[in-house]
MMTF fields as JSON, N, C-alpha, C and O atoms, coordinates in Angstrom:
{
  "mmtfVersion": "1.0.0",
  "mmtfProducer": "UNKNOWN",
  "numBonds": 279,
  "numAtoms": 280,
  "numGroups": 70,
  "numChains": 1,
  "numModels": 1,
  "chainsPerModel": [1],
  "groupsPerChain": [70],
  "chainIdList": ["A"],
  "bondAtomList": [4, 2, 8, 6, 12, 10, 16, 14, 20, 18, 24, 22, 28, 26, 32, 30, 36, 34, 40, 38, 44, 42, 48, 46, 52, 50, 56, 54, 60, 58, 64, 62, 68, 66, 72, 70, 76, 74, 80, 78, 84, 82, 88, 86, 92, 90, 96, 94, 100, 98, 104, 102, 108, 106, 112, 110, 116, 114, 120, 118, 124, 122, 128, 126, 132, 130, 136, 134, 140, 138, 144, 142, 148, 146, 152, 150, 156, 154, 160, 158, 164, 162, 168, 166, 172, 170, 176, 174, 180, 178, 184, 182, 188, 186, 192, 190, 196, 194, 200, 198, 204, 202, 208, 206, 212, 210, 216, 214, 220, 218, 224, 222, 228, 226, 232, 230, 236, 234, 240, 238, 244, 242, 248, 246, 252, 250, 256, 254, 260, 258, 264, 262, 268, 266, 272, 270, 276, 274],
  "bondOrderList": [1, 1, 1, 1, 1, 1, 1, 1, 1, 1, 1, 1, 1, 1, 1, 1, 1, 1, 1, 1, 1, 1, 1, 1, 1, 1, 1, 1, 1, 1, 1, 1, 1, 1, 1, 1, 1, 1, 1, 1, 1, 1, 1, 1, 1, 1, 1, 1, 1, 1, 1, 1, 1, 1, 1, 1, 1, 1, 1, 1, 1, 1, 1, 1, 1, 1, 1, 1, 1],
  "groupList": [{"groupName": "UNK", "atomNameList": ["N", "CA", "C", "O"], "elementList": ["N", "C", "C", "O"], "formalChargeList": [0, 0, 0, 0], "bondAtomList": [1, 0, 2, 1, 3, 2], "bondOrderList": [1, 1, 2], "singleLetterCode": "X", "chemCompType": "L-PEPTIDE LINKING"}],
  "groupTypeList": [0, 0, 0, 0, 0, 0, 0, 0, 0, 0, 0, 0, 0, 0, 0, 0, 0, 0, 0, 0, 0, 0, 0, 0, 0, 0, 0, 0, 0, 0, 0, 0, 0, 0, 0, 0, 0, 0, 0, 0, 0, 0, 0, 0, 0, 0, 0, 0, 0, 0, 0, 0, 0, 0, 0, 0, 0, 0, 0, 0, 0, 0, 0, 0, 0, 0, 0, 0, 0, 0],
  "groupIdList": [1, 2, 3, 4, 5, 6, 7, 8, 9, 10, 11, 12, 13, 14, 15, 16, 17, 18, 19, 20, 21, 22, 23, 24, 25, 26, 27, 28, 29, 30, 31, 32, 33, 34, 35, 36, 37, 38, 39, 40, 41, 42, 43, 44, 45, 46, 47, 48, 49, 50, 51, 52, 53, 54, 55, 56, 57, 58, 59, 60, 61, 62, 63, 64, 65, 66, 67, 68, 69, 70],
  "secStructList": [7, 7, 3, 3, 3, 3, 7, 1, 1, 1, 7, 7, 7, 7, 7, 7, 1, 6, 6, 6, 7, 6, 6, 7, 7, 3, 3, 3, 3, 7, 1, 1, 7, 5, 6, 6, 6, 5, 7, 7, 3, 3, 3, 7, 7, 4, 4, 4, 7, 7, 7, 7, 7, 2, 2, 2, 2, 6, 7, 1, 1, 1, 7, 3, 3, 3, 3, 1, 7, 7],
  "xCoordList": [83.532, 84.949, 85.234, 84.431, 86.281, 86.784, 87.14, 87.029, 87.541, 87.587, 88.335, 88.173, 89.371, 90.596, 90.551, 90.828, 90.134, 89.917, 91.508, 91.748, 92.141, 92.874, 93.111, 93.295, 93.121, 92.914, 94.36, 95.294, 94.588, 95.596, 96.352, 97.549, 94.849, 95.738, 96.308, 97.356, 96.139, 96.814, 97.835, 98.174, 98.127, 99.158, 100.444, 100.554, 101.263, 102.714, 104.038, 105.214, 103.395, 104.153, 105.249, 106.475, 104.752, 105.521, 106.199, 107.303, 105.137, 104.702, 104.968, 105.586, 104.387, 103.853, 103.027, 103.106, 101.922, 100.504, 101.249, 101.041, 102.184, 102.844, 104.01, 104.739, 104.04, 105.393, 104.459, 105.152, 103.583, 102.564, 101.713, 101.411, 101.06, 100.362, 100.274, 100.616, 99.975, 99.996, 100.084, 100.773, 99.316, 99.039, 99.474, 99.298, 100.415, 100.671, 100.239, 100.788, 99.127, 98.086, 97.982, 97.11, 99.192, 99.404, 100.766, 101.541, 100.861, 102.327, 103.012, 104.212, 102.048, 102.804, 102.456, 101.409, 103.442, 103.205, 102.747, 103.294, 101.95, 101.489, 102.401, 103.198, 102.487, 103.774, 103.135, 103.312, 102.604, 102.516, 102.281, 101.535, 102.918, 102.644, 101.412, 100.931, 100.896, 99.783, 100.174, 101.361, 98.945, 99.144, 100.342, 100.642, 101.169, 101.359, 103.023, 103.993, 103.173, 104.576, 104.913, 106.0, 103.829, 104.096, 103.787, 103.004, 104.417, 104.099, 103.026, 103.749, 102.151, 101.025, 101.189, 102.13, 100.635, 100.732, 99.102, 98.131, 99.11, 97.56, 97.573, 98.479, 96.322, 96.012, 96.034, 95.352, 96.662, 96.737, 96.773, 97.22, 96.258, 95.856, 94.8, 94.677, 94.116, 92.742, 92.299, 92.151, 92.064, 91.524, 91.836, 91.126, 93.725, 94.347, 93.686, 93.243, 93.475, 92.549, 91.864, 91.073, 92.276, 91.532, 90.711, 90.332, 90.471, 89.945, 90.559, 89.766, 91.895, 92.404, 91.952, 91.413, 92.383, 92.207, 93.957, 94.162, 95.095, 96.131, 96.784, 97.42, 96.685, 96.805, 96.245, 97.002, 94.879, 94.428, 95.019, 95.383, 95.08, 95.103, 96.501, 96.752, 97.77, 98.93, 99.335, 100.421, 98.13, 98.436, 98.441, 97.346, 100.156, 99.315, 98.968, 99.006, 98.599, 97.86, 95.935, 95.379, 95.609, 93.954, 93.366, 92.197, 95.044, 94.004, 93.583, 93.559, 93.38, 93.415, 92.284, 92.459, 91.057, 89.68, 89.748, 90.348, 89.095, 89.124, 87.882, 87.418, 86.835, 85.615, 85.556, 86.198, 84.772, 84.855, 83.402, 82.373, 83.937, 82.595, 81.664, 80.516, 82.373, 81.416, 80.659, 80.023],
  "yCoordList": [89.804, 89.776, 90.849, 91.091, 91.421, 92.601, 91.442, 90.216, 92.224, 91.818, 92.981, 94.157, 92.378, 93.266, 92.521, 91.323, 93.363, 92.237, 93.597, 94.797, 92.441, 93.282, 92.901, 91.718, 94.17, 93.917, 93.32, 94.121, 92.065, 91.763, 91.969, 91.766, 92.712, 93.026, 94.014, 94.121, 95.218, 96.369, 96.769, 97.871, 95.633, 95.588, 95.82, 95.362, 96.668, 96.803, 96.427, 96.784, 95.639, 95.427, 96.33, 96.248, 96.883, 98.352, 97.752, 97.923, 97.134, 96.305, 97.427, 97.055, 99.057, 99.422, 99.387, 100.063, 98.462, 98.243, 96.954, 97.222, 95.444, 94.926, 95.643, 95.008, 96.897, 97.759, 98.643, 99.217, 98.865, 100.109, 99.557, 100.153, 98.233, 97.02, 97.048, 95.891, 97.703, 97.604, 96.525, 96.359, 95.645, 93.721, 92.907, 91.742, 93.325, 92.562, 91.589, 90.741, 91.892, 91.132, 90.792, 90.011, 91.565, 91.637, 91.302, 91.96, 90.086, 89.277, 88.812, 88.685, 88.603, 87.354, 87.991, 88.625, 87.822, 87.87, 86.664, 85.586, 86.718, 85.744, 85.082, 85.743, 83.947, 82.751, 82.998, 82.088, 84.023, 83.772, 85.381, 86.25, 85.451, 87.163, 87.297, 86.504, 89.111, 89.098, 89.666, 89.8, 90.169, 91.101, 92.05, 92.393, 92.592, 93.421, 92.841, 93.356, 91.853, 91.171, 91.509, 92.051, 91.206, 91.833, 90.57, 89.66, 90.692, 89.304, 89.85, 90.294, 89.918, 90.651, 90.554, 89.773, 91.079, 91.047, 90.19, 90.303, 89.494, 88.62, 88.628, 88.235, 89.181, 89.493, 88.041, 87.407, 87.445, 86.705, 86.967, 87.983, 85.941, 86.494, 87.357, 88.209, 87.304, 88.343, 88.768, 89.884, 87.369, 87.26, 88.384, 88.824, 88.897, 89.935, 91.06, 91.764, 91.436, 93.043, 93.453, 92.805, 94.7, 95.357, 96.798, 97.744, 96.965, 97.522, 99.197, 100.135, 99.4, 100.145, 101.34, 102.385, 100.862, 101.531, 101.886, 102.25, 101.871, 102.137, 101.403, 102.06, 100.195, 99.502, 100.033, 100.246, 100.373, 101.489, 102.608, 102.961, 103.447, 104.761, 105.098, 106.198, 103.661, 103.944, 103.051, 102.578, 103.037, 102.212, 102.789, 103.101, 103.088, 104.19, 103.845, 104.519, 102.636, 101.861, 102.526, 103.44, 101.976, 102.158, 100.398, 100.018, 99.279, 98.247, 97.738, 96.512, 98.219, 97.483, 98.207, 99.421, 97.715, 97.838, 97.092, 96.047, 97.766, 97.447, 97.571, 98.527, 96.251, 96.886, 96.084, 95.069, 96.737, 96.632, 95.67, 95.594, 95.013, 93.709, 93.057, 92.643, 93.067, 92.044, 90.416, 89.832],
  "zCoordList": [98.484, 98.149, 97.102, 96.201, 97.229, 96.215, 94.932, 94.958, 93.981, 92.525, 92.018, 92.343, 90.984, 90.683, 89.312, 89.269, 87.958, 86.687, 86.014, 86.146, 85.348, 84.448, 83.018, 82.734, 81.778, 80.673, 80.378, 80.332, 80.191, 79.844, 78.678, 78.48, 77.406, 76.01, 76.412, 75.776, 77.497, 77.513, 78.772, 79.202, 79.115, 80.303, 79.089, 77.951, 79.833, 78.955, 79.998, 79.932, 80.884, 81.795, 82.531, 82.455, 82.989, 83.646, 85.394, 85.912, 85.815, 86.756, 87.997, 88.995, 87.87, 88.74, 89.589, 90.614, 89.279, 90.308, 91.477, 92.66, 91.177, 91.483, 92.436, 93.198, 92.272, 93.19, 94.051, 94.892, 94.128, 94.871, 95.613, 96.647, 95.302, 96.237, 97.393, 97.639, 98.785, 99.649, 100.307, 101.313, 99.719, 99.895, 99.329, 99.687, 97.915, 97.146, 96.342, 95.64, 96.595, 95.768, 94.397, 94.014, 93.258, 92.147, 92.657, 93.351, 92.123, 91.891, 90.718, 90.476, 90.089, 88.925, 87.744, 87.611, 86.728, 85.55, 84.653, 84.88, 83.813, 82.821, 82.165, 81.499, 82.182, 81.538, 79.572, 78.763, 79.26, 77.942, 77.237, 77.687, 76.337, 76.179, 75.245, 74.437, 75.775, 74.843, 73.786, 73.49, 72.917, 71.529, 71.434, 70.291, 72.571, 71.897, 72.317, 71.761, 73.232, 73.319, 74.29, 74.488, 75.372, 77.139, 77.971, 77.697, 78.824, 79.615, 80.903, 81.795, 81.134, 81.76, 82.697, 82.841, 84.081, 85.135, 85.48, 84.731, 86.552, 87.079, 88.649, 89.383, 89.005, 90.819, 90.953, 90.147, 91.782, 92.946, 94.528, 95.058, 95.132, 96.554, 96.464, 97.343, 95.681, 96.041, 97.219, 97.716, 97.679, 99.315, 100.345, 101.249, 99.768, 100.844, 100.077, 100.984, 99.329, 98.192, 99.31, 99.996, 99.444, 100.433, 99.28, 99.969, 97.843, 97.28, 97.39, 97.312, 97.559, 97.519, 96.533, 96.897, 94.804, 93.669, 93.487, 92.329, 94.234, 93.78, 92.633, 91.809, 92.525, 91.052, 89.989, 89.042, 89.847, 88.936, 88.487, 87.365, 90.267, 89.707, 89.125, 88.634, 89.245, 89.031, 87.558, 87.224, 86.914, 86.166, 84.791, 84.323, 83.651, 83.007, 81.745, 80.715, 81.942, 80.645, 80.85, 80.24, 81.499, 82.503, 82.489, 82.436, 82.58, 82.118, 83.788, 83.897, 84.591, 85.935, 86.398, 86.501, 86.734, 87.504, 88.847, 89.101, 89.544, 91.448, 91.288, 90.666, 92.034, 92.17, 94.029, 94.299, 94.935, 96.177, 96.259, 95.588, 97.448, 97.722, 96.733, 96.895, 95.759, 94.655, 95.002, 94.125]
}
């Protein structure tokens, strides 16, 4: 299964990776803000992650890692 971990202290909620998703697999934002007063974004639906890297590569924090068949 792919695996999509994201740093939630450094999400600034832009919620570009959530708009570029091919799968949508990044839906939801976190019901609680972090350090810096962002309500984070959290992969759901993993299952659909097809290990793209576009959540990453569009992400211009760098908090979003894709790793393929973990």
């Amino acid at each position: 299964m792919n695996r999509v971990t994201i740093n939630q202290e450094m999400c600034k909620e832009c919620e570009y990776c959530m708009t570029f998703c091919p799968k949508k697999t990044i839906l939801v934002k976190s019901e609680t803000l972090n350090k810096m007063g962002y309500y984070a974004v959290q992969a759901k639906n993993i299952q659909h992650c097809i290990a793209c890297g576009i959540c990453a590569s569009v992400c211009p924090e760098g908090a979003i890692m894709v790793e393929k068949n973990v």
